[in-house]
C-alpha positions in Angstrom: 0.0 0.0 0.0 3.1 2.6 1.0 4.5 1.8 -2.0 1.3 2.2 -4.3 1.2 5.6 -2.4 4.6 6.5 -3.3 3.9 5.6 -6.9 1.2 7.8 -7.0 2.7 10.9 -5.5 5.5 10.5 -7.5 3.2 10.4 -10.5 1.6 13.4 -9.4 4.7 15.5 -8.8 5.7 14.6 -12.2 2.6 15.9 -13.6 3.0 19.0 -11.4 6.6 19.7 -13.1 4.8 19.1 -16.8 2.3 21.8 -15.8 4.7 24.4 -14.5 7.3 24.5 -17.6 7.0 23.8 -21.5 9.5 23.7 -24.3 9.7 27.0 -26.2 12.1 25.6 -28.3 15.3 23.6 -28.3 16.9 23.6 -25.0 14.6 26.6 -24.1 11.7 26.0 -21.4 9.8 28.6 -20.0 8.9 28.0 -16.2 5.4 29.0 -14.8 6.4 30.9 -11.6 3.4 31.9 -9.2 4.4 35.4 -8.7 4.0 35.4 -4.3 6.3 35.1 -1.3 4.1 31.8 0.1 4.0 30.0 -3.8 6.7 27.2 -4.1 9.5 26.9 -5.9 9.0 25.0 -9.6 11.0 21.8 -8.9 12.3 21.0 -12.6 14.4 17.4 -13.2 17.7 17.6 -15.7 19.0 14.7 -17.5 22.5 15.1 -18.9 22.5 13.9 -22.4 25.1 10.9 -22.9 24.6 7.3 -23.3 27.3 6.5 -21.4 26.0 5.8 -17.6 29.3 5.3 -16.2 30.6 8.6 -17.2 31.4 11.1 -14.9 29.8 14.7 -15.3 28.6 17.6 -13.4 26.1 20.1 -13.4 27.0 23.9 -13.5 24.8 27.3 -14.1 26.4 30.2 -14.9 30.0 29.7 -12.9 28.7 28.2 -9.5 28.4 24.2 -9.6 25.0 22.5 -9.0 25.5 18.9 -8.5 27.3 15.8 -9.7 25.4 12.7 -11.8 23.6 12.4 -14.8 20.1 14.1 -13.3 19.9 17.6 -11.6 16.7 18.4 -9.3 17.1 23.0 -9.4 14.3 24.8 -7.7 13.5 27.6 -9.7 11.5 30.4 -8.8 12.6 33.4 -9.0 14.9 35.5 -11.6 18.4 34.4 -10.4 17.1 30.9 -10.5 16.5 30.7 -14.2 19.6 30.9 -16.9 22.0 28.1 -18.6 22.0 25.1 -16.9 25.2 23.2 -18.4 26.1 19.0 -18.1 29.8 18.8 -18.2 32.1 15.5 -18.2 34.1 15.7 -15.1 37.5 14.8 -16.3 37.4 17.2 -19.2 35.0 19.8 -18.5 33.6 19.5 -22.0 30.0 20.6 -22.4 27.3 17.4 -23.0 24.3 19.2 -23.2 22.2 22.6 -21.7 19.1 23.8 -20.8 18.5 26.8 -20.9 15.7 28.4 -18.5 13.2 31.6 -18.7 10.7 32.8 -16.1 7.1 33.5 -16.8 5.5 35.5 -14.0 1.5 34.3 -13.3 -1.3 34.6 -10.7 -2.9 32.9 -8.2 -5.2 31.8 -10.5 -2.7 30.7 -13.4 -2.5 34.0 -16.0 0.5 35.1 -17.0 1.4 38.9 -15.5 2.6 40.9 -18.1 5.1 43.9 -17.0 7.6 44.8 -19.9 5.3 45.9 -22.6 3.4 49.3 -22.1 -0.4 49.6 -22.7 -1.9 52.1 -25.2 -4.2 54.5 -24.3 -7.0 53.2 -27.2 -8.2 50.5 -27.4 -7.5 50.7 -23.4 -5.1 48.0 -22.0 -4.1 47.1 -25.6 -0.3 46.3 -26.0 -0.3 44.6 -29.3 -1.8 46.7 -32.1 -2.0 46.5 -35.7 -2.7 49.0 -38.5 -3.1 48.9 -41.9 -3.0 51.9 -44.4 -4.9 49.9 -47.0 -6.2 46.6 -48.2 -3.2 45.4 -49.9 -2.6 42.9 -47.0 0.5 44.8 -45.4 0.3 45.7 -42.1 2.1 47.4 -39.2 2.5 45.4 -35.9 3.5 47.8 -32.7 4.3 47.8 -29.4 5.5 49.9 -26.5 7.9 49.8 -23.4 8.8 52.5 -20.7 13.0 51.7 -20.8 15.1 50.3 -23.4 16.7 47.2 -22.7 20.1 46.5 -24.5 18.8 42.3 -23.9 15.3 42.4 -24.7 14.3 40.4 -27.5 10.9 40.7 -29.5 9.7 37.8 -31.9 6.6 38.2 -34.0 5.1 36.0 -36.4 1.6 34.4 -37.4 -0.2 31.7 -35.3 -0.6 27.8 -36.5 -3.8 28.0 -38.6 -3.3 32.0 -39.9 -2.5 32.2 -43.5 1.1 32.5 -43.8 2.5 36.3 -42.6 5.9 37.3 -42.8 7.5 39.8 -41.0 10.3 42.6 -41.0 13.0 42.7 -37.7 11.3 45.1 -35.2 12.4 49.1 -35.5 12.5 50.9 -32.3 11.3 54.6 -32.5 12.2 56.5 -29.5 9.8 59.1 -27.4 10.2 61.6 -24.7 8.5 58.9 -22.4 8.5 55.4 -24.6 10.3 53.4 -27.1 8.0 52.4 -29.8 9.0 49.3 -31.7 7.0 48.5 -35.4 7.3 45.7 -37.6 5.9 45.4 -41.0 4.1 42.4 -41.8 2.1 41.1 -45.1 -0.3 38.2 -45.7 1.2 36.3 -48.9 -1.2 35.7 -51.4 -3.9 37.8 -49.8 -6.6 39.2 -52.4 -8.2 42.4 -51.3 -11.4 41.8 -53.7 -11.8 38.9 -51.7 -14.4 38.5 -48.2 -11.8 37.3 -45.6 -13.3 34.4 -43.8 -10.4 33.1 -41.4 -9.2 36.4 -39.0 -5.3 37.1 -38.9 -3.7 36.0 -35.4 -0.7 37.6 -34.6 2.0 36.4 -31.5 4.0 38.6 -30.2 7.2 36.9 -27.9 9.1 39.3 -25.7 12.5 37.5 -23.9 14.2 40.3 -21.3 17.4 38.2 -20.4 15.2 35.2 -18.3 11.9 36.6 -18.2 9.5 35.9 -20.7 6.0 37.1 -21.9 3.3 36.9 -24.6 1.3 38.6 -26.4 -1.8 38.0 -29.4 -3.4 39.9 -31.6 -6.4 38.9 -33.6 -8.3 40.8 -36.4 -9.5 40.8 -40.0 -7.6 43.3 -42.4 -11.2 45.2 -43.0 -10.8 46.0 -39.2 -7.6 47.6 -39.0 -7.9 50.2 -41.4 -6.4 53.4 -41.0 -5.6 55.1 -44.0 -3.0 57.7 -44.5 -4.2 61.5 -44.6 -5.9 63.2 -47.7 -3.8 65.8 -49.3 -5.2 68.6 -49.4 -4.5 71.3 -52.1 -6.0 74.3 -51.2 -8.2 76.9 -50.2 -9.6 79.4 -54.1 -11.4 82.5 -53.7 -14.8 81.2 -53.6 -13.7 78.9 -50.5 -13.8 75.4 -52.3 -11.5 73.4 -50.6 -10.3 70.4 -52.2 -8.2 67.5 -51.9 -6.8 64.1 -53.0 -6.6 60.9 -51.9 -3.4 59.3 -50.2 -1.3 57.5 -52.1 -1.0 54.7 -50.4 -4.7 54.1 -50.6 -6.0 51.2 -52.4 -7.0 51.3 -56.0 -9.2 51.5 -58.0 -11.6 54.2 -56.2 -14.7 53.1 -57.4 -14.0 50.0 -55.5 -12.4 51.7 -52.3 -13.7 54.6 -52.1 -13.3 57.2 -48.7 -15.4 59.6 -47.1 -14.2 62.8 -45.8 -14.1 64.9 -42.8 -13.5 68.1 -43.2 -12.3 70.8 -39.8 -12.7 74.6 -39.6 -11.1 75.9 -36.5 -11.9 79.8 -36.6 -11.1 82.2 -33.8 -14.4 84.0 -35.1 -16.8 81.4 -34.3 -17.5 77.4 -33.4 -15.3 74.9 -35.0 -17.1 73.4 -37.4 -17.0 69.6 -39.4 -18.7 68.3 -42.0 -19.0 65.1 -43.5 -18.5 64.2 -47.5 -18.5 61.5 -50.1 -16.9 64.2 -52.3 -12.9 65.6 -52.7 -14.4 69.0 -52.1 -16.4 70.9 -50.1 -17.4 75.2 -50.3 -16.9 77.2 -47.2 -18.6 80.2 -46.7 -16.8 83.5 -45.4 -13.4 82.0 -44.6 -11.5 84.3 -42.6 -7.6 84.5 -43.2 -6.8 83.3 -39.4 -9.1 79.7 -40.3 -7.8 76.6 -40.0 -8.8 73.7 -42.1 -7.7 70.4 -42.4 -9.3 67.0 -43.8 -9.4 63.1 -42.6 -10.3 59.8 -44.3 -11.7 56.6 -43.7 -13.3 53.7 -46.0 -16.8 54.7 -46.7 -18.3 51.5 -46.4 -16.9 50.0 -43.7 -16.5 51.5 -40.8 -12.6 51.6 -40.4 -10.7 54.0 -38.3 -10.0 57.7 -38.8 -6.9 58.5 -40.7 -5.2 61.4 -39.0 -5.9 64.6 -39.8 -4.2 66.1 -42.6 -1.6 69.0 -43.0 -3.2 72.5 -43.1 -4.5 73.5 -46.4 -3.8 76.8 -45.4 
């Protein structure tokens, strides 16, 4: 019966340590660390990689030695516990095999707490967002953090099951109060006549020396519109404004057409907007002080605001 027992505990603490890491990819396991003083430590079982069982090797991470034998129990739980874990023969110190350990930070209740990526303001607690200036199937992927790290690491690509996305090596863009980091992605062999039936899902990967995190996007293209701004051309006599579309908008127009809103900011009265189909619109008594400028957005669908042009005046 004691023994049945101590199969079945043993069983279970084995299933414990499959639940609390996974392989991210060779050699690379993340460990799910409850994030609390009173959590325990993940207990996480190395096995050297030889054949031979008579050979003698020992266990190092970093500099200081860990143990001696073919299997290594380390208790990892918090930052200095994760990093290279290295099998070594004894006699020659030659490296066998490694494992090399990162740190995911969850809850009491098993979800991941996320720290090194920034929210944006809209859509609120949004840290992966996605843009696209029109419906050739190129996108921009961004994201934000609060201080640059010389060891961070960002990976982006396209779930199992998305149509196949490439993507460029992440820019970073820096602000007075965040670094900005972009990457351009594009669906291959997307067709923007045609109704998209499968959404895009994006997965963003983020490795800051041993800590890692995660983060998913998932949208149609139609969704993430945001075209560039209308150029506008200017202002005649009469007070017929007109403009253009951007360049970068999709062709032909007939098929992707824009609507317009147009901004008067006057220090003689109300600011006033108005809506049009149109690439002009006639203002009435424009005063030499007003200040007009013009934004798109796809006429038919409901896609976000383009910023708001350069002054056509």
């Amino acid at each position: 019966m004691s023994h049945l027992l101590f199969v079945l505990l043993s069983l279970l603490s084995f299933a414990t340590l499959l639940e609390a890491q996974w392989k991210l990819r060779e050699n690379v396991y993340v460990i799910e660390s409850e994030w609390s003083d009173d959590a325990p430590a993940t207990r996480v079982e190395l096995t050297c990689n030889t054949t031979n069982e008579a050979l003698p090797v020992y266990w190092k991470k970093d500099t200081e030695v860990k143990g001696t034998g073919k299997t290594l129990v380390a208790e990892v739980k918090e930052f200095p516990d994760a990093g290279n874990y290295t099998c070594l023969t004894a006699d020659t110190h030659e490296i066998i095999s490694y494992n090399f350990f990162l740190i995911t930070k969850i809850d009491s209740d098993g979800q991941m707490m996320r720290s090194i990526l920034t929210s944006f303001k809209e859509p609120k607690r949004t840290f992966l967002k996605c843009e696209a200036k029109n419906y050739s199937g190129i996108f921009i992927c961004s994201w934000m953090t609060e201080n640059e790290s010389p060891n961070v690491k960002f990976t982006i690509r396209s779930l199992k099951g998305s149509q196949d996305v490439t993507c460029s090596s992440p820019v970073a863009h820096h602000d007075d109060t965040v670094i900005k980091y972009t990457a351009q992605c594009q669906k291959e062999n997307y067709c923007p006549f045609a109704e998209e039936h499968q959404p895009t899902e994006m997965f963003l990967e983020v490795i800051d020396e041993v800590e890692y995190e995660n983060y998913t996007s998932s949208f149609f293209i139609r969704d993430i519109i945001k075209p560039d701004p209308p150029k506008c051309h200017y202002v005649t006599k009469n007070g017929t404004v007109t403009w253009t579309y951007p360049k970068t908008w999709s062709t032909p127009k007939s098929y992707f057409p824009l609507t317009f809103r147009v901004k008067v900011e006057s220090t003689r009265r109300d600011k006033m907007m108005s809506e049009v189909d149109e690439q002009h619109i006639q203002i009435p008594r424009i005063g030499p002080k007003d200040k007009i400028s013009v934004q798109a957005r796809d006429r038919y669908y409901s896609s976000s605001w383009s910023e708001w042009s350069s002054l056509c005046r």
